[in-house]
N, C-alpha and C positions, 0 to 999 in steps of 0.2 A: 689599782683595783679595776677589773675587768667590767666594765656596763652592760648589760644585755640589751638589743635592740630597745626592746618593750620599755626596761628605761629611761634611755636618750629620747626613745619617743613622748614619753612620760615629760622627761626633764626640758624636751624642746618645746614641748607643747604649752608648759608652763609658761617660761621664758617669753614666748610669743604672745601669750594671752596679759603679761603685764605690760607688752608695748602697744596690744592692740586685741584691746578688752574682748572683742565679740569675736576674734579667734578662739575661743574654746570652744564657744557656742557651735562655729561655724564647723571645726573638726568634728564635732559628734553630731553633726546633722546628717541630711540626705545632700547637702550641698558639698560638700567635701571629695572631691573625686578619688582621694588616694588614702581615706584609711579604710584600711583593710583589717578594721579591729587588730586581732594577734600575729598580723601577716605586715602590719604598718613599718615604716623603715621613717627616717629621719629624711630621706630623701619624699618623700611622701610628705611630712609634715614643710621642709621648708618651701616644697610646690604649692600647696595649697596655702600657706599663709603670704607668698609672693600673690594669691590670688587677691587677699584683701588690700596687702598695699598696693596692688598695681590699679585695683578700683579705683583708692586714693590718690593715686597718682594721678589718674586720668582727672579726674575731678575735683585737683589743686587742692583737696580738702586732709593730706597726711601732715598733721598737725604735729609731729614730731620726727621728723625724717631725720634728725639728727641723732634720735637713740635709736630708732631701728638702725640708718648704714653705720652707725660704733657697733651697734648686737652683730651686727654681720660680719662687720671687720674684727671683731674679738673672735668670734667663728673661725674666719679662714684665717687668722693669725696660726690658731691653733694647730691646724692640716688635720691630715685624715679623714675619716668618710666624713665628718659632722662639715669641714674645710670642703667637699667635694659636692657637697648638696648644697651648702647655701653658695656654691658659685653654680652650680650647673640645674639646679631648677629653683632661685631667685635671682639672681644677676642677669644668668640668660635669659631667664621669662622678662624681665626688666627691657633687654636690651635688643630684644624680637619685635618690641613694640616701637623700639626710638627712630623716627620722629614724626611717621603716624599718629600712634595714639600717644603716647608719651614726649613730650618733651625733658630734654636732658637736664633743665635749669631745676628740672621740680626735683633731682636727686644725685647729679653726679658731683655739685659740691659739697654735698654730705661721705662722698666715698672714703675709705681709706685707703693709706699706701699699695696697702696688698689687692684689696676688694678693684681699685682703681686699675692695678696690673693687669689685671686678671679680666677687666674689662676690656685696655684695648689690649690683651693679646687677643683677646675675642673679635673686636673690631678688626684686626690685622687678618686673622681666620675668615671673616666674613666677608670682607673687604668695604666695610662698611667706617665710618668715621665721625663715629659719635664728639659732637661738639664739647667742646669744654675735657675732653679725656688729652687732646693731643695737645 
């Protein structure tokens, strides 16, 4: 069965609001940079909820880092755009910050096989050497 943007956008939005309650709130706010009501993409929702955990990240307070990076890695297990968004606007937002603002210990042992791949080919792309990937 074919899904229409609207919704994946729908279905991801759910999905993100039981791992982290006040994302719903937060996509239908004015804080939300990328939905676009009927224009929204899944690329749009996984950007915008890398906003909330990367808050928690920064302030050791993501009290479940282990069911968001499994939600992530059952994602990019899967491939296709829904695989193309949560690595390339949550992984990357994630790993723009490492080790500035984020430290690697508050999430890269929660990675999966794939999520983890996909990190350092990033690192290799960057030339960057996020601790605990290599």
């Amino acid at each position: 069965m074919h899904r229409t943007m609207k919704e994946k956008v729908k279905e991801y939005t759910e999905k993100m609001s039981k791992l982290i309650p006040s994302f719903e709130e937060h996509w239908y706010s004015d804080d939300a940079c990328f939905n676009f009501g009927e224009e929204s993409s899944i690329y749009g929702v996984f950007s915008d909820f890398s906003t909330l955990v990367i808050d928690r990240l920064k302030n050791n307070h993501l009290t479940n880092a282990e069911q968001v990076f499994s939600f992530i890695e059952s994602v990019v297990v899967l491939g296709g755009d829904e695989a193309n968004a949560a690595c390339i606007c949550f992984l990357e937002n994630i790993l723009n910050l490492v080790p500035n603002e984020i430290e690697p210990k508050t999430f890269v042992p929660f990675l999966g096989q794939k999520s983890r791949k996909f990190c350092r080919d990033y690192d290799i792309f960057t030339g960057v050497k996020t601790n605990g990937l290599h």
